[in-house]
KENU-752503 format. One line per field, with one value per residue: residue number from 1; residue in three letters; x, y, z of N, C-alpha, C, O in turn. Coordinates in Angstrom, 2 decimals. Layout:
<miros>
vomi = [NUM | ...]
kenu = [ala | ...]
n_u = [X | ...]
n_v = [Y | ...]
n_w = [Z | ...]
ca_u = [X | ...]
ca_v = [Y | ...]
ca_w = [Z | ...]
c_u = [X | ...]
c_v = [Y | ...]
c_w = [Z | ...]
o_u = [X | ...]
o_v = [Y | ...]
o_w = [Z | ...]
</miros>
This chain:
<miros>
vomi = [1 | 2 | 3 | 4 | 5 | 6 | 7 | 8 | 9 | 10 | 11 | 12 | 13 | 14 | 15 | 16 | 17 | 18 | 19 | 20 | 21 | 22 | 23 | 24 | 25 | 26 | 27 | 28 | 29 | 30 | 31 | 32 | 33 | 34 | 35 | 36 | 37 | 38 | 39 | 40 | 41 | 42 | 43 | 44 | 45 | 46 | 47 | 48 | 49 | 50 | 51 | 52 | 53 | 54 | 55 | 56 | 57 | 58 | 59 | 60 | 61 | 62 | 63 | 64 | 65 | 66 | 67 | 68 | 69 | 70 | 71 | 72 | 73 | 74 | 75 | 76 | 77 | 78 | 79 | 80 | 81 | 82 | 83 | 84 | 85 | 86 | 87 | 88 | 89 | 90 | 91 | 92 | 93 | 94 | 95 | 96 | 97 | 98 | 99 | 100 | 101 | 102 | 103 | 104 | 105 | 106 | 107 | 108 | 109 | 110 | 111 | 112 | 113 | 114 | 115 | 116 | 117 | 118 | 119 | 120 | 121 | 122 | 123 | 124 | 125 | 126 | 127 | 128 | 129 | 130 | 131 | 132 | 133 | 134 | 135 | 136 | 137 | 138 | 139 | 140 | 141 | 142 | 143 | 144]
kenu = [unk | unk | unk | unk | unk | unk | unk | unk | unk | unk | unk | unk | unk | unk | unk | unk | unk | unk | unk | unk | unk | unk | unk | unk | unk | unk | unk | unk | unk | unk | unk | unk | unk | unk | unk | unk | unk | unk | unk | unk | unk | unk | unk | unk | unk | unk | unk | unk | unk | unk | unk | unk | unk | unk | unk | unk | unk | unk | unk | unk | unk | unk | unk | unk | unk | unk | unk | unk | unk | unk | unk | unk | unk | unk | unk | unk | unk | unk | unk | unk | unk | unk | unk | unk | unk | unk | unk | unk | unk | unk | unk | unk | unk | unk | unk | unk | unk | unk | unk | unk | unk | unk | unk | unk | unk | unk | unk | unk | unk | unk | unk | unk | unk | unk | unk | unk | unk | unk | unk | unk | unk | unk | unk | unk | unk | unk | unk | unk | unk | unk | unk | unk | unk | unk | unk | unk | unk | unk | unk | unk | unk | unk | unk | unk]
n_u = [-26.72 | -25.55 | -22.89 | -22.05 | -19.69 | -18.57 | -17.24 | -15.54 | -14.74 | -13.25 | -10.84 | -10.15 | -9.02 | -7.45 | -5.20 | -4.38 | -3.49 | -1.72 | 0.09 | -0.16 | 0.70 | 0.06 | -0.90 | -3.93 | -4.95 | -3.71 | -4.54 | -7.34 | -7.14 | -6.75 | -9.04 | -10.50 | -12.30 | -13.68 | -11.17 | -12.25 | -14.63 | -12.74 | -12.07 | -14.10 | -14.77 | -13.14 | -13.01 | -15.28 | -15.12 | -12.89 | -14.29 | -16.15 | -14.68 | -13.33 | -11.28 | -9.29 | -6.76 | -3.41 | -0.12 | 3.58 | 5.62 | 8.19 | 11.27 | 12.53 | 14.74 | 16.35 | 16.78 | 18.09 | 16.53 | 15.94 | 14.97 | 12.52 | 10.00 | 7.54 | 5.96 | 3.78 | 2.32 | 1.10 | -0.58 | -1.66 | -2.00 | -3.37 | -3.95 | -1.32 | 0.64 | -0.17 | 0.43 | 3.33 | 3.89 | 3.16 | 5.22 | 7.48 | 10.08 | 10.89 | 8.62 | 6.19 | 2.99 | 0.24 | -1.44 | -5.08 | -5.63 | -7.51 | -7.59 | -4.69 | -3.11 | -2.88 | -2.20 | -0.31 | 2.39 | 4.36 | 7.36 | 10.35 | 13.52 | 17.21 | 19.36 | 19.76 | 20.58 | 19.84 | 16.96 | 16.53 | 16.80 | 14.71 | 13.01 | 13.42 | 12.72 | 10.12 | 8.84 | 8.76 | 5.91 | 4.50 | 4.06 | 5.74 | 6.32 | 8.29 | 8.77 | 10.65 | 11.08 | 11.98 | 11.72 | 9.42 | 7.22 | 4.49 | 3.86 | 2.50 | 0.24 | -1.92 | -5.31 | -8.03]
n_v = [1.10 | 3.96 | 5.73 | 8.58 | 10.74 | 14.06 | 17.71 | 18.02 | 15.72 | 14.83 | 16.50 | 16.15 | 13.10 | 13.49 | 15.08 | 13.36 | 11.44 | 12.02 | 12.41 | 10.11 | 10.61 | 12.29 | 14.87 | 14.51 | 16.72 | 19.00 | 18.36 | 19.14 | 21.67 | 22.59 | 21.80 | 23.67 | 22.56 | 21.11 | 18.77 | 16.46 | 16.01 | 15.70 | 13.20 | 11.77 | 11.84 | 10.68 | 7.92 | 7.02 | 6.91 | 4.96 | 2.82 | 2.07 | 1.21 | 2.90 | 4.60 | 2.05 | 1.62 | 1.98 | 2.85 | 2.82 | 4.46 | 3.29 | 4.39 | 2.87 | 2.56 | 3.23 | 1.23 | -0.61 | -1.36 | -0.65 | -1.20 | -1.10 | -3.06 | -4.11 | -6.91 | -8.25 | -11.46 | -14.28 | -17.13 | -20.80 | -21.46 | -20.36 | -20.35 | -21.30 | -19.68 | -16.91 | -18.47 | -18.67 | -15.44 | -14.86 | -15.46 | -15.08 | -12.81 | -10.43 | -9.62 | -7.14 | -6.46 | -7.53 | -8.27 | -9.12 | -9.08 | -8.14 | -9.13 | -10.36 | -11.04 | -12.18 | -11.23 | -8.95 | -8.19 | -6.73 | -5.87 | -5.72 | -5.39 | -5.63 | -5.68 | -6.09 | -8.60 | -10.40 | -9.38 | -10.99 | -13.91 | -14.04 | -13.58 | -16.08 | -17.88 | -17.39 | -18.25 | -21.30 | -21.39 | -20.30 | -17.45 | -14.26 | -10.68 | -8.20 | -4.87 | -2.54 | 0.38 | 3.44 | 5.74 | 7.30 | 8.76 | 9.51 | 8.57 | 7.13 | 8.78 | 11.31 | 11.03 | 12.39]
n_w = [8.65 | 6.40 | 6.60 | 6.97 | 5.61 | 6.06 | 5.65 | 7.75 | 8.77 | 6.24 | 6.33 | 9.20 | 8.27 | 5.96 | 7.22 | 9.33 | 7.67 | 5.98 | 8.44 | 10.98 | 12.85 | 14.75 | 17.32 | 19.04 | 19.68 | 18.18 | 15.67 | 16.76 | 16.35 | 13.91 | 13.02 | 13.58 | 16.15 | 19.55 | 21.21 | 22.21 | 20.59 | 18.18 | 19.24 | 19.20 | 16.54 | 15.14 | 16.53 | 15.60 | 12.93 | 12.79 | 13.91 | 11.83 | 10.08 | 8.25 | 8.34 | 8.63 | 9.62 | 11.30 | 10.01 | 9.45 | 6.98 | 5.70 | 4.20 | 1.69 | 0.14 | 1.82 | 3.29 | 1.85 | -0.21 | -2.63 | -5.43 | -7.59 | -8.54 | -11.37 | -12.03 | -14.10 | -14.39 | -15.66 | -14.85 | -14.30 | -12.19 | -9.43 | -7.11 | -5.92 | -7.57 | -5.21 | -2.48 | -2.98 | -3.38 | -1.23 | 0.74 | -0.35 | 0.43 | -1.24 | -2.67 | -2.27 | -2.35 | -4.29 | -6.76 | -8.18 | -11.52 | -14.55 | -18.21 | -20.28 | -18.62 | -15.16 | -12.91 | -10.78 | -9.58 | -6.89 | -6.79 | -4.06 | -4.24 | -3.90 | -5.50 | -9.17 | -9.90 | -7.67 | -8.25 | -10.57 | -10.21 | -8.14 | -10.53 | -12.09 | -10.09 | -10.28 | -13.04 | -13.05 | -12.53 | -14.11 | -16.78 | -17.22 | -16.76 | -16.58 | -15.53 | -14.76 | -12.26 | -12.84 | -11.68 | -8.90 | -9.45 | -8.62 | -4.80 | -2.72 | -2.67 | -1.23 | -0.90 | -0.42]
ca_u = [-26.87 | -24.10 | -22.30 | -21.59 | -18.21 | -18.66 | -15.85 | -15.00 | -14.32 | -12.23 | -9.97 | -9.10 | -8.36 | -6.23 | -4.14 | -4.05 | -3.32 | -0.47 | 0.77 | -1.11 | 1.08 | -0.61 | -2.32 | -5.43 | -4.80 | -3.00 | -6.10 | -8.57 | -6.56 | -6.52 | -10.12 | -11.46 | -13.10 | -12.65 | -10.85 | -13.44 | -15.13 | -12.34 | -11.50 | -15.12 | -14.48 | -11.91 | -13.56 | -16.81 | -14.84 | -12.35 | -15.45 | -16.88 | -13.58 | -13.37 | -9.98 | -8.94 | -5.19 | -2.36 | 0.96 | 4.75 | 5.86 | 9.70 | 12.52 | 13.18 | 16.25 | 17.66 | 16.84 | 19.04 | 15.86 | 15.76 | 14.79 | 11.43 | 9.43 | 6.12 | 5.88 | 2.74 | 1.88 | 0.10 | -0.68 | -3.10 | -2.01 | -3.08 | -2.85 | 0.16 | 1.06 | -0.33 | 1.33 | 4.70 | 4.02 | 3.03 | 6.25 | 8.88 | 10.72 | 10.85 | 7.21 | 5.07 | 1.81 | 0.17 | -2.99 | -5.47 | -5.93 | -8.07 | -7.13 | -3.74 | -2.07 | -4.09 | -1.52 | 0.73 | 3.06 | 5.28 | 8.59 | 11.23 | 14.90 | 17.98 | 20.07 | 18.87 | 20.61 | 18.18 | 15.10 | 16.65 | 16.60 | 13.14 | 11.98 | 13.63 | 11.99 | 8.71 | 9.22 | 8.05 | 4.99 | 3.80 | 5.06 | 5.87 | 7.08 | 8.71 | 8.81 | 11.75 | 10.10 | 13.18 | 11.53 | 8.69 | 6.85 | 3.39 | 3.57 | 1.52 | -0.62 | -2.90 | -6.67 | -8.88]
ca_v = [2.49 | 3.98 | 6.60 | 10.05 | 11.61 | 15.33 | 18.07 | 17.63 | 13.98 | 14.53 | 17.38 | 15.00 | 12.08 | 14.06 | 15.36 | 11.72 | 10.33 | 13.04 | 12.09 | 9.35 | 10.40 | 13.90 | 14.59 | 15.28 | 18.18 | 19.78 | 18.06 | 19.60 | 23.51 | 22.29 | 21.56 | 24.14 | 21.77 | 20.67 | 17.59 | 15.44 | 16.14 | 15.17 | 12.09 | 11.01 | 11.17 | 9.75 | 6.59 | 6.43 | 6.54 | 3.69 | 1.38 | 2.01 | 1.06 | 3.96 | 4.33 | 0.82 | 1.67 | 3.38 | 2.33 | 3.47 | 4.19 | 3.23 | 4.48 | 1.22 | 3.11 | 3.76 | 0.32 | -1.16 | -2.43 | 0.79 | -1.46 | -1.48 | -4.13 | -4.52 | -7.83 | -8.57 | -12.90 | -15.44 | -18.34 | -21.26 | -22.09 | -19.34 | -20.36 | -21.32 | -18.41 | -16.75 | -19.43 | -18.20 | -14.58 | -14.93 | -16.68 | -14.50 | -11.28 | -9.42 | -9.50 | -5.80 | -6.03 | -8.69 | -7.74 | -9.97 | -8.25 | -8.60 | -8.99 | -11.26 | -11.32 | -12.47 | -10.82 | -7.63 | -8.29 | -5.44 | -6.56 | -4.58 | -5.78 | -5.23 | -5.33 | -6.27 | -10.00 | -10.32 | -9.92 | -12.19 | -14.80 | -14.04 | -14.35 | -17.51 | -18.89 | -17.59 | -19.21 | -22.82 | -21.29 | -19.12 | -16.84 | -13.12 | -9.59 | -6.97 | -3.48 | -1.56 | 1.28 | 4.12 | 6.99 | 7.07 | 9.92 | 10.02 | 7.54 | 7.24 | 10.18 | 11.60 | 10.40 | 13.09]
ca_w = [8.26 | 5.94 | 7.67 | 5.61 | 5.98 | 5.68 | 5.22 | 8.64 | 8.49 | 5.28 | 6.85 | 10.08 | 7.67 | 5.36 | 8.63 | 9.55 | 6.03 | 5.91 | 9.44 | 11.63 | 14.51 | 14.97 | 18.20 | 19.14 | 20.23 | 16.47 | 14.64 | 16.64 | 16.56 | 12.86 | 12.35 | 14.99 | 17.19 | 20.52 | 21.33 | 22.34 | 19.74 | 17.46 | 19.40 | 18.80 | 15.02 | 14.71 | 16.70 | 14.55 | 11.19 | 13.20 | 14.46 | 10.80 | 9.30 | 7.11 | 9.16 | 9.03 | 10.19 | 11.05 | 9.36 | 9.19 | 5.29 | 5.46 | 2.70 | 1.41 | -0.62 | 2.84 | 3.76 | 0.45 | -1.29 | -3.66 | -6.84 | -7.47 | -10.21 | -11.21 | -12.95 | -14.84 | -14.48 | -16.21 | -14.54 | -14.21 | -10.99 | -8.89 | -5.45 | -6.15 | -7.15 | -3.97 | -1.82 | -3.37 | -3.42 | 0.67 | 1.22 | -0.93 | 1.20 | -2.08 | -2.90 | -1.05 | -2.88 | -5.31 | -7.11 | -8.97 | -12.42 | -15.81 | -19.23 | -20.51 | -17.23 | -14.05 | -11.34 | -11.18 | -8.16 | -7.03 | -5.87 | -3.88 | -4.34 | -3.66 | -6.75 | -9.88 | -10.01 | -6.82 | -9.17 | -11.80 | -8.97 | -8.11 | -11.71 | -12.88 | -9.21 | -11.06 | -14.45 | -12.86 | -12.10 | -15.49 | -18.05 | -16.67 | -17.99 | -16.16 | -15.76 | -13.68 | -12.39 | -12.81 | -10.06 | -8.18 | -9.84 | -7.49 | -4.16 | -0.99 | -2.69 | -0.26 | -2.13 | -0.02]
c_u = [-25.53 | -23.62 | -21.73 | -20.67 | -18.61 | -16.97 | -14.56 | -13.97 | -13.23 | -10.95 | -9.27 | -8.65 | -7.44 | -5.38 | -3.58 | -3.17 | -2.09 | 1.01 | -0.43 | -0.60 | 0.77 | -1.34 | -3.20 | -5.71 | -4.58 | -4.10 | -7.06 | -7.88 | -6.96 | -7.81 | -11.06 | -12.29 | -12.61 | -12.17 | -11.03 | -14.62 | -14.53 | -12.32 | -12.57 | -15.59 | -14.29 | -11.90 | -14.67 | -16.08 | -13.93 | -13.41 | -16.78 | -16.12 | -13.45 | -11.88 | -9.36 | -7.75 | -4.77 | -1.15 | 2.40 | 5.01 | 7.56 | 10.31 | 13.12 | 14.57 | 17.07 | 17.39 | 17.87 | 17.74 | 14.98 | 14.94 | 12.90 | 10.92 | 8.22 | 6.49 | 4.39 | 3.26 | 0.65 | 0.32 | -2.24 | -3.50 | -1.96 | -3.15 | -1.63 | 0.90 | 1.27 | 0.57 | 2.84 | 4.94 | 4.27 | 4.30 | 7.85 | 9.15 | 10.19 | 9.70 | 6.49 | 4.00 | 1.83 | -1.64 | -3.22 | -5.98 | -6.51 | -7.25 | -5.58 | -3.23 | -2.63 | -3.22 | -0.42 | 1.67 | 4.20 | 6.34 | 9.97 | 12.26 | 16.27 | 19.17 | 19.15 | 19.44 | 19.75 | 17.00 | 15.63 | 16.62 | 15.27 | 12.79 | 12.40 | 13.33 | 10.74 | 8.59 | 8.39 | 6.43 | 4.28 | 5.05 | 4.75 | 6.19 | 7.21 | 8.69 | 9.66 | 11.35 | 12.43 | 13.49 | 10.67 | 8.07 | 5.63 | 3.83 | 3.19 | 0.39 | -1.65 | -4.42 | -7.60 | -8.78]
c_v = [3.03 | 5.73 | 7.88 | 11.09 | 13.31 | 15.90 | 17.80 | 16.45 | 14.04 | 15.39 | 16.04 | 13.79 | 12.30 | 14.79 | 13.71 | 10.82 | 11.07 | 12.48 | 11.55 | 9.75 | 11.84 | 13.73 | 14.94 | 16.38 | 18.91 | 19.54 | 19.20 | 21.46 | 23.18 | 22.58 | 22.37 | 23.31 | 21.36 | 19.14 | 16.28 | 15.39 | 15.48 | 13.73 | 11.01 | 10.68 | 10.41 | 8.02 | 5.73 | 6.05 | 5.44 | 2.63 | 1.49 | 1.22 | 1.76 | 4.01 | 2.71 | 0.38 | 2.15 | 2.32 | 3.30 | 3.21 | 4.32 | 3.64 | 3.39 | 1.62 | 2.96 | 2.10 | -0.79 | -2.41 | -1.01 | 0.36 | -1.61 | -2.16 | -4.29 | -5.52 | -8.55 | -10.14 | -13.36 | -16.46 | -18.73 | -21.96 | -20.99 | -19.36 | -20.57 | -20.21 | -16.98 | -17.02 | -18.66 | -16.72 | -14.20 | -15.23 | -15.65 | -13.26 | -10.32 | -8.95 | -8.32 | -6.12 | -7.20 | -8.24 | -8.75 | -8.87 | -9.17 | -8.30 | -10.12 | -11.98 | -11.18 | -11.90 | -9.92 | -8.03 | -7.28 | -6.26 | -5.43 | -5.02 | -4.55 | -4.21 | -6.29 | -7.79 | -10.63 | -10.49 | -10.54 | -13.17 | -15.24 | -14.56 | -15.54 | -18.34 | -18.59 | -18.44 | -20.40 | -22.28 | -20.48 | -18.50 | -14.82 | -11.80 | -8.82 | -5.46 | -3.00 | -0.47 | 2.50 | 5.29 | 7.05 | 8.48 | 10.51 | 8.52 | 7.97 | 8.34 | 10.45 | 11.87 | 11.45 | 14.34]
c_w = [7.75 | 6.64 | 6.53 | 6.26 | 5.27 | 5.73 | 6.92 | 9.03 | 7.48 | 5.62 | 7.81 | 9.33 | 6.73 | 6.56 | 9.22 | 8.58 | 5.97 | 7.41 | 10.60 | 13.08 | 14.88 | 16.16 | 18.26 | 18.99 | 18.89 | 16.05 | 15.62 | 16.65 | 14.42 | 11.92 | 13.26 | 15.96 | 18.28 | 20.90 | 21.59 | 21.15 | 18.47 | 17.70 | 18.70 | 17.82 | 14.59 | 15.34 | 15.93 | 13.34 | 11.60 | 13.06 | 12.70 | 9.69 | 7.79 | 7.46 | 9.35 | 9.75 | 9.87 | 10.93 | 9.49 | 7.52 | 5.65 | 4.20 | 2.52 | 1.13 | 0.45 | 3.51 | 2.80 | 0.08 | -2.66 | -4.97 | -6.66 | -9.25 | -10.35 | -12.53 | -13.35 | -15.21 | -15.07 | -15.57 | -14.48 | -12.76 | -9.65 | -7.45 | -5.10 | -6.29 | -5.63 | -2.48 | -2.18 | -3.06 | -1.97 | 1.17 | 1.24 | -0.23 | 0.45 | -2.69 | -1.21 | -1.52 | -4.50 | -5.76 | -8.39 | -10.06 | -13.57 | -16.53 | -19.15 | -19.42 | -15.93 | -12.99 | -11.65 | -9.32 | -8.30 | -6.48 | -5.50 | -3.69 | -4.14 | -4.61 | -7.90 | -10.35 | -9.13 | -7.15 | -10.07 | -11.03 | -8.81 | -9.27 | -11.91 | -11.57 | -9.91 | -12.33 | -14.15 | -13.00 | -13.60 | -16.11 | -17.15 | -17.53 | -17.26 | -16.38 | -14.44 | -13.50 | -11.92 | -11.96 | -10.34 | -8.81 | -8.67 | -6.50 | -2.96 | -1.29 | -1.52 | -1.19 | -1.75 | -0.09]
o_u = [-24.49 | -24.38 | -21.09 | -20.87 | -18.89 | -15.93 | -13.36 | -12.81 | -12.24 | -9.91 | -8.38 | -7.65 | -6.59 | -4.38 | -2.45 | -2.44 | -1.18 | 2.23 | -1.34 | -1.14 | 1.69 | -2.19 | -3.52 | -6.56 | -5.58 | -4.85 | -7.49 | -8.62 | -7.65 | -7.91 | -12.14 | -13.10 | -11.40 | -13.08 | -10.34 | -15.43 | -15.25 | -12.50 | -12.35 | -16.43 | -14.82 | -11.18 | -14.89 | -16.34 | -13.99 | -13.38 | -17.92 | -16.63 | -13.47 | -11.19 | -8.98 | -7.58 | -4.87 | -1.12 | 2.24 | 4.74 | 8.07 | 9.84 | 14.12 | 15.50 | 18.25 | 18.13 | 18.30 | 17.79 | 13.89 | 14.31 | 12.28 | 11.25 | 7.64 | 7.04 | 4.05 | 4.20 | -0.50 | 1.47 | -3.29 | -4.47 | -0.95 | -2.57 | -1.01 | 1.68 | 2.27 | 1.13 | 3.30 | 6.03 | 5.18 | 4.30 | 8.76 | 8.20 | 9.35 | 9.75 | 6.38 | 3.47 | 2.69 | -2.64 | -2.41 | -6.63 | -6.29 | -6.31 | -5.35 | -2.98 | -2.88 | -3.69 | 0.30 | 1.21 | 4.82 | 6.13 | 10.48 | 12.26 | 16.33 | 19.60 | 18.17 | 18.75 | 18.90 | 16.15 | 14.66 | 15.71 | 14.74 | 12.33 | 11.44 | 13.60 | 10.13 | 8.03 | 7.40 | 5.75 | 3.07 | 6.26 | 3.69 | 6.30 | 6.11 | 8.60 | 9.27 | 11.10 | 13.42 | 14.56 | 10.36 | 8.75 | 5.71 | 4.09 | 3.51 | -0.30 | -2.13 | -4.55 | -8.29 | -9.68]
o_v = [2.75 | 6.61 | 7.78 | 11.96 | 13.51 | 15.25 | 17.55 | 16.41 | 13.35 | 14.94 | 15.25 | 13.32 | 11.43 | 15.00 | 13.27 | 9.84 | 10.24 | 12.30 | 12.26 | 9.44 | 12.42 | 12.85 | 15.86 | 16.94 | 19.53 | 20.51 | 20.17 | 22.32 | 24.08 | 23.14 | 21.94 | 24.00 | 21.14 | 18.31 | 15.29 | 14.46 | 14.83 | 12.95 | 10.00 | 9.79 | 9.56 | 7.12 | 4.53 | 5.00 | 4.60 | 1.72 | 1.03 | 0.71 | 1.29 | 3.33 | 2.39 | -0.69 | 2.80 | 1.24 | 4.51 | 2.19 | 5.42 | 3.22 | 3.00 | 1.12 | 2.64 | 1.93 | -1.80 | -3.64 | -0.78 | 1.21 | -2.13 | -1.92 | -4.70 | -5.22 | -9.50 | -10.34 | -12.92 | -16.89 | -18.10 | -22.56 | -20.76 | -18.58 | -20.11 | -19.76 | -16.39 | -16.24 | -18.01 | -16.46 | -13.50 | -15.22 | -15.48 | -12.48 | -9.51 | -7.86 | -8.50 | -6.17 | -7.53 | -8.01 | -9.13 | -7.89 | -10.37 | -7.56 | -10.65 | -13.19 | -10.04 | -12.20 | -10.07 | -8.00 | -6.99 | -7.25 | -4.61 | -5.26 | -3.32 | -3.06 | -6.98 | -8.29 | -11.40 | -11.29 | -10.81 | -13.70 | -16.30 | -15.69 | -16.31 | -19.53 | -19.62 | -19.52 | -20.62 | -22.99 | -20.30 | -18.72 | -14.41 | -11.82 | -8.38 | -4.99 | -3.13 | 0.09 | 2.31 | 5.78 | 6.97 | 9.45 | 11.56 | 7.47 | 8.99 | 8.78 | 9.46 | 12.79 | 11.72 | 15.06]
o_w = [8.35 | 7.05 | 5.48 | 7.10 | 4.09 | 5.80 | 7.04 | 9.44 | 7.72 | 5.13 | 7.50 | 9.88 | 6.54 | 5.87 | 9.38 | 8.75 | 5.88 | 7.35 | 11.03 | 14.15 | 15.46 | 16.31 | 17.50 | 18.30 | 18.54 | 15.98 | 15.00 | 17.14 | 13.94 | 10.82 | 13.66 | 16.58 | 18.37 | 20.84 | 21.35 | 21.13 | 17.71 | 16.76 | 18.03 | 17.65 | 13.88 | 14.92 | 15.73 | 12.75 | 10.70 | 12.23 | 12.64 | 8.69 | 6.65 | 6.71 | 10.48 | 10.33 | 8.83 | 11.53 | 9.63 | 6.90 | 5.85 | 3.15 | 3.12 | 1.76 | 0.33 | 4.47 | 3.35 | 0.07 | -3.18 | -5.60 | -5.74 | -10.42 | -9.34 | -13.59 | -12.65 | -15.97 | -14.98 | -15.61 | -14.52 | -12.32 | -8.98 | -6.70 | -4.14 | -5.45 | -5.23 | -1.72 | -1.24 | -2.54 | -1.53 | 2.40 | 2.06 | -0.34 | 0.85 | -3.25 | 0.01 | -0.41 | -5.31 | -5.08 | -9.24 | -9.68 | -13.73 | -16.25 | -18.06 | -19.31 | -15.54 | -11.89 | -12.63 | -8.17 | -9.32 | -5.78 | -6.27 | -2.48 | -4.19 | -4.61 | -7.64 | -11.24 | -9.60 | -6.73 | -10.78 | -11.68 | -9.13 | -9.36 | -11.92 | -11.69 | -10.22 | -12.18 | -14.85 | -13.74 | -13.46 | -16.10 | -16.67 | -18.76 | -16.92 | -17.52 | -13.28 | -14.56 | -11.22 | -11.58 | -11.53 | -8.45 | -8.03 | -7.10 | -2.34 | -0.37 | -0.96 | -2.00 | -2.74 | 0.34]
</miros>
């Protein structure tokens, strides 16, 4: 049975999605309801996996991996690829894509001899193309 998120549901998950470490208690002053009430939300849309998890979003910048890359791949060897992407530090996020280039992998470096490193370890594997992303215009948007 598919489960139908009303406005309710989208309020506590945008309070959540905003800040996962909110308590009960704020959400339900938030969403008028009482706290059992919220908790029991916020378990159905869990055990539905509408909620699939709660995460920390780190400042990489303040971590010294400020550079960010999205490199658009061709390959024919794509577990391989995979295999490599699983493996490498500098690789956050690897997505299988249509059209020329079968994989967009984000990569978060240090300095930018760092991702020349990285790529010419990609090279064996396919043909690539970069993009230096120069500031972060929308990230983590809140979708609800």
């Amino acid at each position: 049975m598919e489960y139908l998120i009303d406005d309710v549901d989208r309020k506590i998950m945008q309070l959540l999605q905003h800040n996962a470490r909110m308590p009960i208690s704020q959400i339900s002053k938030e969403v008028s309801m009482s706290q059992p009430s919220v908790k029991e939300r916020i378990l159905k849309l869990e055990e539905r996996n509408i909620i699939a998890g709660y995460s920390a979003v780190f400042n990489l910048r303040n971590l010294n991996r400020g550079t960010t890359t999205f490199i658009l791949f061709k390959t024919e060897h794509c577990q391989v690829i995979v295999d490599f992407c699983e493996s490498a530090r500098e690789v956050t996020d690897l997505y299988r894509i249509s059209g020329e280039y079968n994989y967009l992998i984000k990569v978060q470096t240090t300095t930018i001899e760092e991702l020349a490193q990285f790529q010419d370890a990609l090279t064996k594997f396919g043909v690539s193309k970069s993009h230096i992303s120069m500031k972060n215009m929308i990230e983590n948007r809140i979708l609800l």
